[in-house]
C-alpha positions in Angstrom: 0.0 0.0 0.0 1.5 3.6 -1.0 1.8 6.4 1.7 -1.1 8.6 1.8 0.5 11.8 0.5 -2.2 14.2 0.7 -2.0 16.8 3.8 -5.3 18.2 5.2 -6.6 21.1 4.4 -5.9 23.9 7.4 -8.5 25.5 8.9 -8.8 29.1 9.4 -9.4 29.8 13.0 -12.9 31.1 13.7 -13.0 34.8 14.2 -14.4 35.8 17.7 -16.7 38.6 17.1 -15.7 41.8 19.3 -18.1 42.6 22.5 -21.5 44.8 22.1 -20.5 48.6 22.4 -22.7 50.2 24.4 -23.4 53.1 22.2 -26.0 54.8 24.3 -24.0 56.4 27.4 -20.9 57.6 24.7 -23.4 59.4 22.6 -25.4 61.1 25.6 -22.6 62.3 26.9 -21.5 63.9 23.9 -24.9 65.1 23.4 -25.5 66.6 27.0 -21.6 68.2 26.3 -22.8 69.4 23.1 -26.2 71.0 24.1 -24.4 73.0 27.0 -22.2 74.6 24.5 -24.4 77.1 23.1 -25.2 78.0 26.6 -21.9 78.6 27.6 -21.2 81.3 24.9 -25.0 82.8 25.5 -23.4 83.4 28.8 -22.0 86.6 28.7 -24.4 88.3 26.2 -27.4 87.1 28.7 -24.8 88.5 31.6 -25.2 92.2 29.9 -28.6 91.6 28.9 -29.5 91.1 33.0 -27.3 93.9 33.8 -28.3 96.2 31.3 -32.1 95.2 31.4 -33.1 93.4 33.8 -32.5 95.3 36.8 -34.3 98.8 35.6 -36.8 96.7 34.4 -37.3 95.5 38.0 -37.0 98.5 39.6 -39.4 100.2 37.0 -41.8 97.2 38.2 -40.9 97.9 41.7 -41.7 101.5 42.0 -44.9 101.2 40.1 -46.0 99.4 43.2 -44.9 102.2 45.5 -45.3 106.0 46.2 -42.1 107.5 45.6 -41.6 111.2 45.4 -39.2 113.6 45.9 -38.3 112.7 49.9 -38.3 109.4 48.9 -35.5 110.2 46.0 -33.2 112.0 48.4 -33.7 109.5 51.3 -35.7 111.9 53.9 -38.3 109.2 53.8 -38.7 105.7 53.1 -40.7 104.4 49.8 -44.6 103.0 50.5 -45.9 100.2 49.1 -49.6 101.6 47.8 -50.6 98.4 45.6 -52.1 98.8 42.7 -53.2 102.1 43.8 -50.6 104.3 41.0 -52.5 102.0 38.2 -56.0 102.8 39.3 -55.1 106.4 39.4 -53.8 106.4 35.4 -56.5 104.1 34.7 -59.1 106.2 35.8 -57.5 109.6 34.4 -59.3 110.1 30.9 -56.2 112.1 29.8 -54.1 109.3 30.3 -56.4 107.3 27.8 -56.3 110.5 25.7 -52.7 110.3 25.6 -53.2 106.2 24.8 -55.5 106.7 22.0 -53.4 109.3 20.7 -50.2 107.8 20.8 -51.5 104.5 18.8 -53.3 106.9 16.5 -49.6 108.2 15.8 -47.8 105.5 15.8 -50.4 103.9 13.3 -50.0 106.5 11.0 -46.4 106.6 11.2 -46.0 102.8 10.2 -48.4 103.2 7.4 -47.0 105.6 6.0 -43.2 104.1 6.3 -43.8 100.9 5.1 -46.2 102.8 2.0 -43.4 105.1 1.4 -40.4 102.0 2.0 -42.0 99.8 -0.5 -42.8 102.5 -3.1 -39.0 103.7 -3.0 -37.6 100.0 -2.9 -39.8 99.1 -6.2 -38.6 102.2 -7.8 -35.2 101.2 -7.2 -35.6 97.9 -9.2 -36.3 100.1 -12.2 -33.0 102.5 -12.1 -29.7 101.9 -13.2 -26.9 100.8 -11.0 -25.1 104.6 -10.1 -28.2 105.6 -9.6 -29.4 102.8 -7.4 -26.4 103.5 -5.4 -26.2 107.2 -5.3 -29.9 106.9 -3.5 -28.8 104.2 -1.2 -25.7 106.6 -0.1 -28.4 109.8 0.7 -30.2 107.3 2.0 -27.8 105.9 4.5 -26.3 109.8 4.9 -30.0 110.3 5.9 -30.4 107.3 8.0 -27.2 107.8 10.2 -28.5 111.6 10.5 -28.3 112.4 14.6 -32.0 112.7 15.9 -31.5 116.5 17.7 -29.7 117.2 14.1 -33.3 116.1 11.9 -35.3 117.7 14.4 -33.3 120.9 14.6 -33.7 121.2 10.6 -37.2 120.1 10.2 -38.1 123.1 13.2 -36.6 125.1 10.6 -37.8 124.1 7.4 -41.4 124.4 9.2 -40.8 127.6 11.6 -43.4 130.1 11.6 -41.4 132.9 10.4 -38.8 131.8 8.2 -39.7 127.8 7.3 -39.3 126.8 4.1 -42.2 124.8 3.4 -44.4 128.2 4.2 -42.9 129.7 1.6 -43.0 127.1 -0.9 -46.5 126.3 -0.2 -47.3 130.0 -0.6 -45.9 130.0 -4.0 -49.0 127.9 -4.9 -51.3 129.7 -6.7 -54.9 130.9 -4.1 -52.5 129.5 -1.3 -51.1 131.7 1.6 -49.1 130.4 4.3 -46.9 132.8 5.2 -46.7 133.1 9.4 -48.8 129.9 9.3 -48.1 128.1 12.9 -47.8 124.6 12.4 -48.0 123.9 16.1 -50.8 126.0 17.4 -52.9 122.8 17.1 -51.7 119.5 18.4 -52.9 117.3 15.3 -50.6 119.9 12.6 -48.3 119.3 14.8 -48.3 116.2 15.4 -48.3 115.9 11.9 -44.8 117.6 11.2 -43.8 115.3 13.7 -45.0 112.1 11.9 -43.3 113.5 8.8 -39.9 113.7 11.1 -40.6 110.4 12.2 -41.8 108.6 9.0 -38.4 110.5 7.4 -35.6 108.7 10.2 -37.7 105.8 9.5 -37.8 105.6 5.7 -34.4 104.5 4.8 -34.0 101.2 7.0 -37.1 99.8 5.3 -35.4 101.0 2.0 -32.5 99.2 2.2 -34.3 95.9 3.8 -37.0 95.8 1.4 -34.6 96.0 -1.7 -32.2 93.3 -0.2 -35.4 91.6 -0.1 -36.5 91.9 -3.8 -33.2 90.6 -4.8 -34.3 87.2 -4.1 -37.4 87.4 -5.6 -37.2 85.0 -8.7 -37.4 86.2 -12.3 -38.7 83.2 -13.2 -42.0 83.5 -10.9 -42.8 87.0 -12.2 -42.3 86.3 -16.0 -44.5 83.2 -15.7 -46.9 85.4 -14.0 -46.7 87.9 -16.3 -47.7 85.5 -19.5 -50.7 84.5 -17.4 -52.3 87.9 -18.2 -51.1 89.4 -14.4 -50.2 93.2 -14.9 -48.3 95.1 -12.6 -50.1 95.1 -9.9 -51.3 91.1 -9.9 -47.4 90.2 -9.8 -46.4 92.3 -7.0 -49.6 90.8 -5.1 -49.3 87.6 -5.9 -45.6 86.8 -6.7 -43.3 89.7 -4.7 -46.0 90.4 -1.6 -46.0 86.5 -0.8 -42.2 86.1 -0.6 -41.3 89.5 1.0 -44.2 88.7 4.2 -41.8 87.9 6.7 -39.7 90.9 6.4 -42.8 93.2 6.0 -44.2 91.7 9.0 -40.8 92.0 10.9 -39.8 95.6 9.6 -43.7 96.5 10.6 -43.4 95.1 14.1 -40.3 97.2 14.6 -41.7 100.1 13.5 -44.3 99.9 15.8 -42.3 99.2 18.7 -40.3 102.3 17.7 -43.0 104.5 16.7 -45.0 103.7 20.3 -42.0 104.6 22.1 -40.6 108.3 19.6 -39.6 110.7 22.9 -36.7 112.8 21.3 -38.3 114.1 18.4 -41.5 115.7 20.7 -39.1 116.8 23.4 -36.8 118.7 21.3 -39.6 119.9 18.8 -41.6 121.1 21.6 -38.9 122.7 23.2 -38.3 120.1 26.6 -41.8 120.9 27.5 -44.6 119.4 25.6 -47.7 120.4 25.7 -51.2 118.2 26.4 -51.8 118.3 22.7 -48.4 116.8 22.0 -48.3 114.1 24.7 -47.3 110.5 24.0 -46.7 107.4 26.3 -43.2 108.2 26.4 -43.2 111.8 26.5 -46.5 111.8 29.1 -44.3 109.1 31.8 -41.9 111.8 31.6 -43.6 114.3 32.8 -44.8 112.3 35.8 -42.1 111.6 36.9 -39.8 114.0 36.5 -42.0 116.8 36.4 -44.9 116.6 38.6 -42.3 114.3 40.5 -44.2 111.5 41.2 -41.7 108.6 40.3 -44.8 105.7 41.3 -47.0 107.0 38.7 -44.5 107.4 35.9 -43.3 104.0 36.3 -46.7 102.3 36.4 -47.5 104.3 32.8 -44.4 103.1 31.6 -45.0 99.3 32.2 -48.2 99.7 30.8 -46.7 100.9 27.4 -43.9 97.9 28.0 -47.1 95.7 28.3 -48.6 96.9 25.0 -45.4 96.5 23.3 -45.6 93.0 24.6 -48.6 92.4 22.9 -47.4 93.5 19.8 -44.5 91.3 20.0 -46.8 88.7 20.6 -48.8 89.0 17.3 -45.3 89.3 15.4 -44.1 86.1 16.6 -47.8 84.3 16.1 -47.0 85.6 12.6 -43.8 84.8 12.4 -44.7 80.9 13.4 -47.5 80.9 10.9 -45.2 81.9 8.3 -43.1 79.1 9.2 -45.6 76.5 9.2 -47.0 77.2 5.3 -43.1 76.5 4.4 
């Protein structure tokens, strides 16, 4: 018998497979490292914010709650909690409603007419050539950055009794004579020329958003609109109005946050001393408490305006939210 030749065929060793990872505590502790980091650099900005904001805010809320006067200011006596009694007293004033009724009535105006005039100069601007387009965005941005005691001091001027400008040019009309004509000896002209002023600062911020906005507005939408029959008008409704929403509803909720709370502009027109035709929120909380010196009262007028600012920031971010949800 011949030798069996024939060696056996070697088998690989059997590969052991490794030991379950336990995935889950690795990846929440990254996760719990990774959601504190945000936090961490929010830190300091919240810091200021607290500093900054949060304490006069609660010592605004404080002394609304309390009678605080002169002697209490200088430390001869010791502030008095009254309750809600400095809110019943506004409450109950019809000129403080006056001035509430007045100062939406302003503020109202003043956004409408921003956001008419914004949109109007924005759309314009799509139809210009490029130095042009940029030689209004310079005046505009010259006119933007424009120190508030600066635009007031020229626009007393340009509308002064005696010497204004826009008396003289409106006298130049034919039938029309308004030379010595007192803008301000009625609180709605004046109030007015205010607007103007306001509407004026106001103007060039909504510019230059708006048109950053029609940039991305595509061509593509409009021309398709356009060979469906739309004119003008039925493109900018139904094409630009749709995509530019959210920063029309943002610019407009600014603007009425700003508008409710214009101070400068009637203090300086008016000379540091407003009269009751001229009175705002801001200008009215003023005068309570630094000139009929009752600190309690002017406080508990200015939360209330902070409280209807509130709701308006509440209606921008219901907005805001709806907007997200349709995209």
């Amino acid at each position: 018998m011949s030798a069996d030749t024939t060696t056996p065929a070697k088998v690989p060793p059997q590969r052991q497979a490794p030991p379950p990872r336990v995935s889950g505590a690795p990846r929440r502790r990254r996760t719990a490292n990774g959601a504190g980091i945000p936090w961490l650099l929010l830190a300091p900005c919240l810091l200021v914010l607290a500093l900054v904001m949060g304490y006069p805010l609660v010592r605004l809320v404080t002394l609304s709650f309390q009678s605080f006067g002169q002697s209490q200011l200088w430390g001869f006596k010791p502030a008095e909690w009254v309750g809600f009694d400095n809110f019943s007293g506004i409450l109950g004033d019809g000129e403080f409603w006056g001035v509430v009724v007045r100062t939406i009535v302003f503020a109202a105006g003043s956004v409408i007419f921003t956001m008419v005039a914004g949109m109007a100069l924005a759309l314009l601007q799509q139809k210009v050539s490029g130095w042009v387009k940029t030689l209004i965005n310079v005046v505009l941005v010259a006119s933007w950055g424009m120190p508030v005691i600066v635009a007031t001091t020229v626009f007393k001027w340009l509308f002064d009794t005696d010497y204004g400008v826009f008396n003289a040019l409106l006298s130049r009309l034919p039938g029309v004579d308004m030379v010595g004509h007192n803008w301000f000896a009625s609180g709605p002209q004046g109030l007015l020329v205010i607007m103007l002023l306001v509407v004026w600062g106001a103007v060039p911020f909504v510019v230059i958003t708006l048109s950053a906005g029609l940039t991305q507005v595509p061509q593509e939408l409009e021309e398709a609109a356009r060979l469906d029959g739309a004119g003008a008008w039925g493109v900018f409704r139904y094409v630009t109005l749709p995509i530019l929403k959210p920063i029309i509803v943002m610019l407009t909720t600014l603007s009425v946050i700003w508008d409710m709370g214009v101070f400068p502009q009637v203090f300086v027109m008016r000379g540091g001393h407003p009269e009751a035709d001229f009175q705002l929120l801001s200008t009215y909380s003023y005068d309570r408490a630094f000139v009929v010196n009752d600190y309690g009262q002017g406080s508990a007028i200015a939360l209330v305006t902070v409280v209807l600012l509130l709701g308006v920031v509440a209606v921008y971010m219901r907005q805001m939210l709806q907007i997200g949800e349709v995209e």
